[in-house]
N, C-alpha and C positions, 0 to 999 in steps of 0.2 A: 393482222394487228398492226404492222408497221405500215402497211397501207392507210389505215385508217388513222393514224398520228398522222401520218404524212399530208394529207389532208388538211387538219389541222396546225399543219405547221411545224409540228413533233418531228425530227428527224433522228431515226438510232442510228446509229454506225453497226451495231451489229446485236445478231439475234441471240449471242450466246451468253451466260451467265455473268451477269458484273460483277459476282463477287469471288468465283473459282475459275472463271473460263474456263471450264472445260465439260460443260454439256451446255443443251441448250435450253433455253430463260423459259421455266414454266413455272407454274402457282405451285404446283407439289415440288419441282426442284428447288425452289427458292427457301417453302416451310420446311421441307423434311427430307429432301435430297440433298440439297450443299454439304460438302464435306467439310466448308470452314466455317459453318455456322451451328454444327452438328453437336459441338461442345458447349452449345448454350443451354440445350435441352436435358444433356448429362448434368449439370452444372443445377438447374431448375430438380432433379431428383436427388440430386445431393443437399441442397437447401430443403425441402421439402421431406428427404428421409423416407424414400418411397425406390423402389424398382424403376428404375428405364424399361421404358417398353421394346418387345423382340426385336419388332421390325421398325424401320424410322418412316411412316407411311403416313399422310394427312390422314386420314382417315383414325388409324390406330391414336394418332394424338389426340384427335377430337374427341376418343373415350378413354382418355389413360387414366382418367378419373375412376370410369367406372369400374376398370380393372382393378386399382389397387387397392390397399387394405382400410383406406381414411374411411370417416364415419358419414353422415349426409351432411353435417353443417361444416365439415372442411371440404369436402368434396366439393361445396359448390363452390365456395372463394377458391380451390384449385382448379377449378373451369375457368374461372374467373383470371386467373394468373396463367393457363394458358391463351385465352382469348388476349390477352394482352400481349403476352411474348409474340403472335403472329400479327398483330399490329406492329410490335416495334420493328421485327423481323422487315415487313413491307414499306415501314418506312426509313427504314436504313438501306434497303435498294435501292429508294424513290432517290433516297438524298446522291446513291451513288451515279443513276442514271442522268440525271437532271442536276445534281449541286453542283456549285465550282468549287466545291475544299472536297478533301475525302477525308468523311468520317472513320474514327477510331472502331475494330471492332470489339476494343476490349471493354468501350463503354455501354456494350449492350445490356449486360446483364445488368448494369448499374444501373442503368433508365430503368429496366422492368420490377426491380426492387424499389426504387424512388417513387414509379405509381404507385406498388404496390403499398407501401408505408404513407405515404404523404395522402393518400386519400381516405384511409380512415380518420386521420386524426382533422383535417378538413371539416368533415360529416359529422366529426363530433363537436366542435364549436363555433361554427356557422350557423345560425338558424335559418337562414336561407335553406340548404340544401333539406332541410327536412319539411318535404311535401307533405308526407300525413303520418300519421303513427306506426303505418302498420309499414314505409319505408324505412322511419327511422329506426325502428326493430330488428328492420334488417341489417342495416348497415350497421348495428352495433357490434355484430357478431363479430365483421372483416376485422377488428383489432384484436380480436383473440386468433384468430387466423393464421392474420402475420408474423404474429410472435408463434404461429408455429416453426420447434424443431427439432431434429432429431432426439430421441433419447439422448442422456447421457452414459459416456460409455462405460463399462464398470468399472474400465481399470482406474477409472478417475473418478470413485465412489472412495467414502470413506468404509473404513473395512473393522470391528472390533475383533480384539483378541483376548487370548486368555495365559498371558504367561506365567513360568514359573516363578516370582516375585521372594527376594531373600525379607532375611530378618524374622524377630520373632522368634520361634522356638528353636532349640537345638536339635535335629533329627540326622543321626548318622555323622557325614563331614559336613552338614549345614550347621553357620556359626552364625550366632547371635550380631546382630548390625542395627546400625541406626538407618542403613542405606534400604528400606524399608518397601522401594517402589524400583528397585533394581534387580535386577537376575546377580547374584554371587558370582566372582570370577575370583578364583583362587592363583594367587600368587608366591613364587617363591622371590623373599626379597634376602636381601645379600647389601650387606654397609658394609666398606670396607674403610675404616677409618684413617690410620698409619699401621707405619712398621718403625722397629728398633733396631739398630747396631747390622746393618746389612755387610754384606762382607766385601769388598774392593774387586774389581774387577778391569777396570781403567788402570794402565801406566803409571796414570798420575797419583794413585791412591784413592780412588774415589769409584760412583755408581750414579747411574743416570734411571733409577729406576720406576717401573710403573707398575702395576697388578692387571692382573688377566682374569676375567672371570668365566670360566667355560663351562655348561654342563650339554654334554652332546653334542648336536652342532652350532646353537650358537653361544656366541663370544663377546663378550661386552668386556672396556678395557677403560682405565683410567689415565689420566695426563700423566706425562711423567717430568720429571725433577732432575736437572742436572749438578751431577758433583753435590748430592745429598744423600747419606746415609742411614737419616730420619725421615722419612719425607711425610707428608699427613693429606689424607686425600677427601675422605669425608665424603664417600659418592657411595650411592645406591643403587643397585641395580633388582627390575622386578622381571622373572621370566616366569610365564603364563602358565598355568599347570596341564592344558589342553594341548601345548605344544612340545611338551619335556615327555621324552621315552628315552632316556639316562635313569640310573640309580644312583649318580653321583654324581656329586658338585667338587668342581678343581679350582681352587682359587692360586693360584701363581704369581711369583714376583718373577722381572724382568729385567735383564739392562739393556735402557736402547745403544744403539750402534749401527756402524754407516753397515755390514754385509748383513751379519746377523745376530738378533738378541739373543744376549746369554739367557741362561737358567739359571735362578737364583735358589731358587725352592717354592716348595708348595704346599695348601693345608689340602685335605681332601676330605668329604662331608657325605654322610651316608643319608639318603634323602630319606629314607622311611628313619631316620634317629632325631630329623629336623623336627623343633617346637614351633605349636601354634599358637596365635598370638592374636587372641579376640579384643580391638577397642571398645571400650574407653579403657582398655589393661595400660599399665604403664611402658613405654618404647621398652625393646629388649635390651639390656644391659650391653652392651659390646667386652670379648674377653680376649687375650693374649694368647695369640697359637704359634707354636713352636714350629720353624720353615722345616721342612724333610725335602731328601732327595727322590729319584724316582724306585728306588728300593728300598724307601722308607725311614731310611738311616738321618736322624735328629743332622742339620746344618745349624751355621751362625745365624742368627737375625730371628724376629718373632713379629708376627702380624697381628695386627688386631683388626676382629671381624664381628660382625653380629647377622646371623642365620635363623630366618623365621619363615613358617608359611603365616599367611596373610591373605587381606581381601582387597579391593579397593576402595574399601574403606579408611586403607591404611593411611596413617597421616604422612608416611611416606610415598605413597603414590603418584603424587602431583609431580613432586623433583627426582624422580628415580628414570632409572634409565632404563628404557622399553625392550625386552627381545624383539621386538617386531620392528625393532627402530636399526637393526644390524647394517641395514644396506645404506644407510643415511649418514655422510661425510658432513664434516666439520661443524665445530661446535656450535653457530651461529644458526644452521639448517636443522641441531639436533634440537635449539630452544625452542624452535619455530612447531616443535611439533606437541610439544606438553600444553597441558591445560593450565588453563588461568583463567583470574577473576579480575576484571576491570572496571573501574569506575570513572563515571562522564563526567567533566569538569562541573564546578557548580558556576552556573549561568547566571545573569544579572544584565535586568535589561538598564543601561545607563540613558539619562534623561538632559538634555544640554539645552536649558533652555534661556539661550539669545534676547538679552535686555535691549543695552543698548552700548554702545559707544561713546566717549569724549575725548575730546583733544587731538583727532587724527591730523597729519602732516603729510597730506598728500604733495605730492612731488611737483607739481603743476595747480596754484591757489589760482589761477584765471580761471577756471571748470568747476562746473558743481559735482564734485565728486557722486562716482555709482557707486557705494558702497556694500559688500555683502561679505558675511564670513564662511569660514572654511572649516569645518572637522575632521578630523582623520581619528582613527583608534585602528590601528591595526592597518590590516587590506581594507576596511570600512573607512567610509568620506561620503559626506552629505556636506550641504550647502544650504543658507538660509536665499531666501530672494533677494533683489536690489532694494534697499531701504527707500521708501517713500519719499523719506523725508531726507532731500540730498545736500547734506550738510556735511560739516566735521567733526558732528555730535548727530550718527545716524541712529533712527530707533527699528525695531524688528519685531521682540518680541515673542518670537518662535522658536518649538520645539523639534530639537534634533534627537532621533533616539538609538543606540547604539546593543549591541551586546557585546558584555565583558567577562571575562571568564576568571573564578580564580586558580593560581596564584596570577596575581594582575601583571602579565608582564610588559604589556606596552602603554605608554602614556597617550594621554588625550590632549593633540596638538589642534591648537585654534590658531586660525591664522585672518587677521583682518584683508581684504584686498578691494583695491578698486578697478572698476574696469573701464579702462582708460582707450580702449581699441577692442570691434569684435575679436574676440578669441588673443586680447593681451590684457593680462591684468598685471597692475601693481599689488606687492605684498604692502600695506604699511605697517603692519606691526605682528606679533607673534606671540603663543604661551603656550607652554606643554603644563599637564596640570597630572600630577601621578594619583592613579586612582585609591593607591592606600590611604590617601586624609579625604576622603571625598566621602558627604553625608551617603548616610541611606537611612532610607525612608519607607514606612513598615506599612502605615495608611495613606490618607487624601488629604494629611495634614503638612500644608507648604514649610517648603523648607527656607532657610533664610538665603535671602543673596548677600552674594560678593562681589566684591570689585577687583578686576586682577589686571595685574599691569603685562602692558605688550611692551615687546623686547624686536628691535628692527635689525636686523642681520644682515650686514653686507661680506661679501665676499673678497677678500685680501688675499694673494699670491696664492688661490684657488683654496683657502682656510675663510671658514665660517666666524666672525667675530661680532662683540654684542656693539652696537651703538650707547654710548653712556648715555648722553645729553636726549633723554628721551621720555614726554610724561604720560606717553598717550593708555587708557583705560577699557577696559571692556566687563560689562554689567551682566554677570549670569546667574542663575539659581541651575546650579548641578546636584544629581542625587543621582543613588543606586537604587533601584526601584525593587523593595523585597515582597513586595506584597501580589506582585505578578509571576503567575507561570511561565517561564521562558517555552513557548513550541518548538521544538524539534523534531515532532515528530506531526503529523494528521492529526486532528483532534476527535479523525472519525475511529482510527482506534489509536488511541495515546495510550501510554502505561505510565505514563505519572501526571495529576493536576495538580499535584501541589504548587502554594507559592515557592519563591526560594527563599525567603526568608525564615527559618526554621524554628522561630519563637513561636510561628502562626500554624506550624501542622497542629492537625491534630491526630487523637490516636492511632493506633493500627486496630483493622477490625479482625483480623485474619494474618495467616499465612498460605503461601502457594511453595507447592513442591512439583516437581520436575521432574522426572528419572530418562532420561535420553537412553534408551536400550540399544537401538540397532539399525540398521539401513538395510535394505534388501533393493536388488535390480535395479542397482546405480549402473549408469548410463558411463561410458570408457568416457575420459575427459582428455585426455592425451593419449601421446605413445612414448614409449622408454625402450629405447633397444630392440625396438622393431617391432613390441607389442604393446598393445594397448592398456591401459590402467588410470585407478584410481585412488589419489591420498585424500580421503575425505574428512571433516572436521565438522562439528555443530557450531555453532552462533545461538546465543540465548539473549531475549533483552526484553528486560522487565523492569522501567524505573529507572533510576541511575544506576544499577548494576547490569554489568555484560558479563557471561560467562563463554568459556570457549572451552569446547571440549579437546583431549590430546588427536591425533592425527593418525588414522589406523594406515600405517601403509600399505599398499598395493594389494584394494581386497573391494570387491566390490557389494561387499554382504560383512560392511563395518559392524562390529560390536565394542560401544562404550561401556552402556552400564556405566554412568555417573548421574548422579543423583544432585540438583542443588535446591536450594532455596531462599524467598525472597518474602520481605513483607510486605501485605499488601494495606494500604490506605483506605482504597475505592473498587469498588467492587464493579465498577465499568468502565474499567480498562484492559487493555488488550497486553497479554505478551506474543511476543514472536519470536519463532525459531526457523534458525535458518541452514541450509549444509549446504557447503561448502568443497572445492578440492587445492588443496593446497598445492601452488606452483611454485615456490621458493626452497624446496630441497632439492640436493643433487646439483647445486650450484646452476639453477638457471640465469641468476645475473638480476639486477636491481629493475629491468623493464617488465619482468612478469608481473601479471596480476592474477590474483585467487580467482577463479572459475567459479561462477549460483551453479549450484544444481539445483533450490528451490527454497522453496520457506512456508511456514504453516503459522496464522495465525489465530489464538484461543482467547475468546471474548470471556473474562471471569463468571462476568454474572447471567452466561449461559448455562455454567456448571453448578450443579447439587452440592450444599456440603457435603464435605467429609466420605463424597466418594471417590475412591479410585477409578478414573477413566484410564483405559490400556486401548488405545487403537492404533490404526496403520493407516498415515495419513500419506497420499499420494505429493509426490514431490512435481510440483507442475508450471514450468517456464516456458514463457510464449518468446517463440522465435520468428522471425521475418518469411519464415515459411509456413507457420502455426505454430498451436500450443502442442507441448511435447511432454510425455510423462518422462522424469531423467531416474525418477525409481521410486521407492518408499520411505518414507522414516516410524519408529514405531518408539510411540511416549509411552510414556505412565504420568498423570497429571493427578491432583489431588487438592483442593482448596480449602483450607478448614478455618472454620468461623472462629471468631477466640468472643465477641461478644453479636450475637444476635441482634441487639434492641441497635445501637450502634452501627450497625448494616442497612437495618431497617433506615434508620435517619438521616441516611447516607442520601437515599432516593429522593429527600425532599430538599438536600443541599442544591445552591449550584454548580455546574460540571468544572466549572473553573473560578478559581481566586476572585473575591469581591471587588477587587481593583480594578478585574478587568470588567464590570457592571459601572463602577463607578466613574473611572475617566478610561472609556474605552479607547483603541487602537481605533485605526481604519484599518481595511482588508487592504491596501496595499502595504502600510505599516507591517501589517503581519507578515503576510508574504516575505517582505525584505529582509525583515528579522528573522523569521524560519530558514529562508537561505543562510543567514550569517552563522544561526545557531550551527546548524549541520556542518557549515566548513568547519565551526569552531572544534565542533565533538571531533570531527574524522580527524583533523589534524591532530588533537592531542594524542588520542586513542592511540594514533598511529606510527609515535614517538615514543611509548611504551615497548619496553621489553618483556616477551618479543612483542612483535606490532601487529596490534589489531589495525588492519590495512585500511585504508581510505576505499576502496571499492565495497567493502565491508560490511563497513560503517554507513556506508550511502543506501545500499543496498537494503539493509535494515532497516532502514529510514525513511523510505520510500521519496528518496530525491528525483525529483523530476517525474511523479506523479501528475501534476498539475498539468503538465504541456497537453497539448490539442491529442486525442484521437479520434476517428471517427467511431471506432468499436466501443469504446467506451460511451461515445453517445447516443450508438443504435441501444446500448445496454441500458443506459438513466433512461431512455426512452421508454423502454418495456418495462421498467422497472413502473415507471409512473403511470402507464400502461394497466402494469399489474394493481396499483396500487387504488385505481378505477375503476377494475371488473367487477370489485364489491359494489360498488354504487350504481354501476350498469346492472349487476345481477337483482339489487332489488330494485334499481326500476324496471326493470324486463318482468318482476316477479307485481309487483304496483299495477303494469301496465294488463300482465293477464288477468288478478283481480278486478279490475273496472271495465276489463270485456270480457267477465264473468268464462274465462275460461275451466277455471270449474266450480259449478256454482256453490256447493257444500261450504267452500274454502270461503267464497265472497259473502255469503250468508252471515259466516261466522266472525268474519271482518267488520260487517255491520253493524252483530251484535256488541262486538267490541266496542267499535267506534261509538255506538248508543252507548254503554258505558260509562267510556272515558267523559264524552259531552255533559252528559247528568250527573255525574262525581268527577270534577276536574281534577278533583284533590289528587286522585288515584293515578295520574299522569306520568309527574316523575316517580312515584315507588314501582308503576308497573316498567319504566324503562328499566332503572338499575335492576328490578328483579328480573329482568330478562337478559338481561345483562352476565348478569351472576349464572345464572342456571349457562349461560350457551360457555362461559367459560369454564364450569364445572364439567358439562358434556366435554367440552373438548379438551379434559384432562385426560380421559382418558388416550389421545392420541397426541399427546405432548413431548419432544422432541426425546428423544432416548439417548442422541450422541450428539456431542458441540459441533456447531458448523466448521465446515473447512473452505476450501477454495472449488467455486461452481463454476466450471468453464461454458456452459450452457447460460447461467445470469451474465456470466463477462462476453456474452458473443464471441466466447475465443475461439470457438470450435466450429464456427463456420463462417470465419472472416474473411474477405477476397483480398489475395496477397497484394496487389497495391494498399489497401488500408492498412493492415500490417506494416510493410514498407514507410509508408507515411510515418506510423507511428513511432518506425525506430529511426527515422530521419534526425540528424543532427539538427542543432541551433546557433544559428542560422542553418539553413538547408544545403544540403552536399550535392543535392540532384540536379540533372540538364534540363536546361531550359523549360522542356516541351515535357516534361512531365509536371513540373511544376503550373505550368501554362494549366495542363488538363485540370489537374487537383485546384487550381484556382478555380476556374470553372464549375467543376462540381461544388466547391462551397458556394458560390456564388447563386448556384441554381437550389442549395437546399436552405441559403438566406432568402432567399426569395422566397420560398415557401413558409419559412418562417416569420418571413414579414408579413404576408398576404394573412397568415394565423393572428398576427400583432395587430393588426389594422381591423381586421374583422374584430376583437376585443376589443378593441378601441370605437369601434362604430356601435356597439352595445350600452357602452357609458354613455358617450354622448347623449344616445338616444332616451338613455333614462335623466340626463340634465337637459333637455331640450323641453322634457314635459314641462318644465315651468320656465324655462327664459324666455319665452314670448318668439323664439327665433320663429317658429309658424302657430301664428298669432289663431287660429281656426283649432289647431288641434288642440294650444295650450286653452284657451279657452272651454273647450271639450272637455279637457282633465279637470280644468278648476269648478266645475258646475255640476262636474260628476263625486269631486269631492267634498261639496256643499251637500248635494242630495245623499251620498254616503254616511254623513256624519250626522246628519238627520235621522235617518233611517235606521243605523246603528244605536244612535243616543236611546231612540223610543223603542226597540226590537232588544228584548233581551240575547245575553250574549251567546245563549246555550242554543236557542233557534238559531240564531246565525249559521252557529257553526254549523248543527244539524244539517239544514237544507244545502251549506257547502258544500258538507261530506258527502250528501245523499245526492248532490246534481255529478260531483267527481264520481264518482261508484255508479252514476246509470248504466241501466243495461244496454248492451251495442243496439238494440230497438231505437231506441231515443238519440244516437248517436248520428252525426254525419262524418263524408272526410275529408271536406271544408274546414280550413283550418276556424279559430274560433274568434269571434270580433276583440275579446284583448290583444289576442297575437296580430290579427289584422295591424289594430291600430296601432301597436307598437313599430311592427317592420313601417310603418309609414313615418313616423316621424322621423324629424331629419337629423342629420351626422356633419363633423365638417371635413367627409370625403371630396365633396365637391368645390372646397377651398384648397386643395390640397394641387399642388402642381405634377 
């Protein structure tokens, strides 16, 4: 063989493998011998979801097809995607032996996935590539193909359960609750309010005392009070009934001190003499208990206490202090761990819209001033353009639009400037305007303008002072726009549309309930003292309310059992819930940030009234290695109607505030604003005690959904894919029909089609009533349980870790050169492909505007003679034969058929496009 290059000119240096050196270069070493190539083929049965074959032998690969368990119409497109791999295989040798760069091998498998995708979709909107029918039948099929892949696996199925749910009757120690959609956890709660007349213990006369609450092993303890002998504490404490094996409760008073705390006295509670106390009953009265030694003997001082069992339902609950929370230092780490209900600032988008100017004093009157103004609100600043008209009365025009949050805390600074040098501007004048006296505005109905005076600032011994002698003006109409939805969140699942102006909701149709039960096989999030664990917490957010539930410490199989609720407006919108593990106990320091363990989001008006759904939705975050299950979370969900008709109407509304129909945003508008909203929420949120976190808040909100992935647009891909195969499936089902695949069938189509032709009437009632019936059929196999998160629709489950990588790539990008270089290239090579899709669309319009602009004067001619004798033809031929002999020449039998395409199609591919103008 190297003889024979040699000959022509070919010269190898050597006979052995270019791509392992270390055998020598033959057709089988190269396809199924190389051991660094060898991972392309494992890789192809992991996409594919099939077995590797035993042995790696050319032979064995050219039937791994017939081996494995695929059916005949994926088996052949997996012939197909073999025959290809040994293509690219031989041309990534070709390129090693003979190129002057050396190819990447990581990009192999990328090419043989790019043919394998980029050619059906090709095939499907080219009419070129489709030679005759019975090709393009074929090639329909390779997009279902493609999108084959593995099952999904079950651990990342949604799973229903059957728990034991409180409330409702009294049966045994089950207490009556309103927490209805929750498993009962019975609590013993413990108020230790003050103490009287304690006895001195201190030199000085005095006691530094605190209370001690112990039943077994653990100990919950209150603040104590220096040099008071009343002290009043007012604290709560709840221990679990699941964890208490004591028969007695020790409450203790103390005095601190530097070696060791005295003994002051103690009550002591017999746990089976303790009262239960079912809400909505009135809080337990708190009584005076007399302090004792430890041999019972009555001391000075008296405590007052109130001893109840309990649920958590108790209105105590929320601020009580947790046995589970024992290992948890300082008071700030202890707030971080209770539940709370939060609410998102109310939003308002502000509208600054730029009249005009008079009387500016620019600093330099030889120059036509460039004039343009400046807005600030906050971290927000926009800029109108340079005024046209370059005077000292410049006009603009233009709207700047803002989001402002209430309580309004920053003013809206306008600043006029000129720009007097690239990248120097003069301020000439200034106005802060506070958005407390600022109209708002409910409709499309204008607001009045104003005139407000600019104030010029110069700078005195490094102090800011006003210029008096100063008359210059600025012409605005400002408003707070109520009649729009502020987005903060995707509008593909939003939980709230309402405007924000709240004269304009309208009713509630409904309420949603929640019961957050439990976590099972949470994933270690850290390590503490050499082992691994986790402080997990929920996240709920539905509308302007957030709930967080308390923080189960160091347990990986969390139980809440908190139940909340929310009204709902619209019945298609989404809440999400999310878990969370809390890294702010134990004093890690102000740089930690809470750890996702995941989040599940439930679309309302997927769910039935008035049922209770109980499942166990997998918790599933995609990591720069893959998607990862981090464990389970298990709801109880329940949506209940309060008016029907009112729901119903709801469907026919539309999705967002009339405002935004009437003088819409642009999508970069939104965009900008959506950013602004989301910093605005997390920052508040996050200044709350304790702080719902800026990671949180983002997180929930799905910030930075929008950036580029590639997985995401293999996924929109197959999705529109999927959303085809209908249309493909009846023309595949069309196309057997008219080549009389089975005749019975086409017979009866005939009969049809005679029918509809001779009673037209019958047209649209036979559509909707077939309509009706197929959605009747397919009630019965209508969704049983709400969607959750499909890592099989997200391509998350079989993504190549460079794409991953990409996607968790910072903004701007963090990565070296030469990978950035590669991933350019690959978009560049799958715009290409999308352009060459664009341009073929584009050469289809043309061609249908070409039939009459004369551009080829023979064919337009052709069209307009043929539509002269059609209109003829039709005028004097009734309209019922027309159709007839249509329907009857489409439905011939394959006798009368050729596979010659047909002279419309002929002449259509003939007319011309302005590809050929095109450089």
């Amino acid at each position: 063989m190297r003889e024979r290059l040699s000959t022509r000119g070919i010269t190898l240096d050597s006979i052995m493998c270019p791509v392992c050196n270390g055998a020598v270069q033959t057709i089988p070493h190269i396809f199924a011998g190389c051991p660094h190539l060898l991972d392309v083929w494992y890789r192809i049965a992991i996409w594919w979801g099939i077995d590797a074959p035993n042995s790696m032998e050319l032979e064995v690969l050219l039937a791994w097809a017939e081996g494995s368990r695929l059916n005949a119409n994926p088996r052949k497109a997996f012939d197909a995607v073999v025959v290809t791999t040994l293509w690219v295989l031989w041309k990534y040798r070709n390129v090693l032996v003979y190129g002057t760069q050396t190819p990447k091998k990581a990009e192999i498998f990328d090419e043989i996935i790019s043919h394998e995708i980029s050619l059906p979709l090709s095939l499907l909107i080219r009419s070129e590539s489709f030679r005759s029918e019975a090709e393009s039948s074929t090639f329909l099929k390779l997009p279902v193909q493609m999108m084959h892949r593995p099952p999904p696996h079950d651990d990342f199925s949604l799973k229903e359960t059957k728990p034991h749910l409180g409330g409702g009757k009294v049966t045994g120690d089950k207490l009556t609750s309103t927490y209805d959609l929750v498993e009962q956890m019975q609590y013993l709660y413990v108020r230790v309010v003050k103490a009287r007349e304690l006895p001195a213990k201190d030199l000085t006369g005095s006691c530094d005392p605190y209370a001690e609450v112990r039943i077994g092993n653990y100990k919950g303890t209150t603040r104590h009070f220096e040099k008071k002998s009343n002290p009043e504490w007012n604290q709560v404490f709840a221990f679990s009934r699941d964890r208490i094996q004591a028969t007695t409760l020790e409450v203790s008073v103390k005095d601190k001190d530097f070696a060791k705390d005295d003994f002051m006295g103690w009550v002591l509670f017999d746990l089976s003499e303790v009262p239960k106390r079912v809400p909505p009953d009135s809080p337990l009265a708190p009584q005076w208990y007399r302090l004792e030694d430890r041999k019972g003997s009555k001391l000075k001082g008296e405590l007052m206490l109130a001893v109840w069992w309990g649920t958590q339902a108790d209105e105590a609950f929320p601020e009580a202090w947790h046995s589970d929370a024992a290992t948890v230092g300082g008071s700030d780490a202890l707030s971080n761990i209770r539940s709370k209900v939060y609410l998102s600032p109310k939003l308002w988008y502000l509208r600054v819209n730029v009249i005009e100017a008079q009387d500016l004093i620019p600093s330099d009157r030889t120059r036509f001033p460039e004039v343009f103004v400046k807005a600030a609100l906050g971290h927000q600043a926009l800029r109108t353009r340079i005024s046209l008209n370059k005077s000292i009365n410049p006009m603009w025009n233009e709207d700047l639009m803002f989001v402002a949050a209430e309580p309004f805390e920053e003013h809206l600074i306008l600043s006029v400037e000129d720009r007097i040098a690239p990248n120097k501007d003069e301020v000439l004048g200034m106005c802060a305007i506070p958005l407390q006296y600022v109209d708002r505005r409910l409709d499309q109905k204008a607001i009045n303008t104003r005139w407000f005076n600019l104030e010029k600032h110069i700078i005195v011994d490094g102090e800011k002072k006003k210029e008096v002698k100063f008359a210059s003006r600025l012409h605005m109409r400002i408003c707070l726009e109520g009649g729009y939805h502020v987005l903060d969140e995707s509008t593909h699942y939003s939980s709230d549309l309402r405007p924000t102006a709240k004269q304009l909701w309208k009713n509630s149709i409904g309420v949603l309930e929640v019961g957050v039960l439990s976590a099972n096989g949470l994933t270690p999030m850290k390590t503490k003292d050499g082992r691994a664990t986790t402080d997990a917490y929920c996240v709920a957010k539905y509308g302007t309310k957030w709930v967080r539930t308390r923080t189960i410490i160091d347990s990986f199989t969390p139980k809440w059992n908190e139940q909340y609720t929310w009204e709902v407006f619209d019945p298609c919108t989404v809440i999400t819930i999310g878990v969370f593990d809390n890294c702010h106990l134990h004093n890690t320091g102000n740089g930690s940030r809470d750890s996702r363990i995941g989040k599940v989001r439930i679309r309302l008006s997927t769910l039935e009234t008035d049922r209770v759904y109980t499942h166990s939705y997998p918790l599933l975050v995609l990591h720069p290695s893959g998607v990862k299950k981090m464990g389970e979370i298990h709801l109880a969900v329940r949506f209940t109607c309060s008016s029907l008709l009112n729901m119903m109407h709801m469907y026919s509304q539309p999705l967002l505030p009339k405002m935004h129909y009437i003088h819409p945003l642009t999508v970069s508008q939104l965009d900008s604003l959506r950013h602004q909203a989301t910093q605005i929420v997390s920052m508040r949120l996050s200044r709350a005690e304790p702080p719902l976190r800026k990671e949180v808040v983002e997180y929930m909100l799905d910030v930075g959904s929008h950036m580029w992935s590639m997985r995401r647009s293999k996924a929109n891909f197959f999705r529109i894919m999927g959303v085809l195969g209908g249309v493909i499936a009846v023309g595949k089902w069309f196309d057997q029909i008219c080549n009389w695949k089975n005749p019975i069938t086409t017979v009866l189509i005939h009969i049809l089609f005679l029918i509809l032709v001779l009673y037209p009437e019958l047209i649209l009632p036979t559509i909707f009533l077939y309509l009706f019936l197929i959605g009747v059929w397919y009630y019965r196999w209508r969704p049983k349980n709400p969607p959750h998160m499909d890592t099989r629709l997200s391509c998350a489950d079989n993504s190549h870790p460079d794409e991953l990588d990409e996607e968790f790539d910072t903004f701007p990008t963090s990565r070296p050169a030469d990978i950035i270089r590669m991933r350019y290239d690959r978009l560049r090579s799958i715009s290409g492909r999308i352009q060459t899709v664009v341009g073929d669309l584009a050469t289809q319009g043309e061609r249908l505007q070409s039939l009459l602009s004369w551009r080829d004067p023979r064919a337009t001619a052709l069209f307009v003679i043929f539509c002269l004798i059609a209109a003829v033809v039709l005028y004097v031929t009734p309209f019922q034969v027309v159709a007839l002999l249509s329907g009857f020449y489409v439905l011939r039998h394959p006798r009368f058929r050729h596979k010659l395409p047909s002279v419309p199609l002929n002449f259509f591919r003939r007319l011309p496009a302005r590809t050929d103008c095109m450089l």
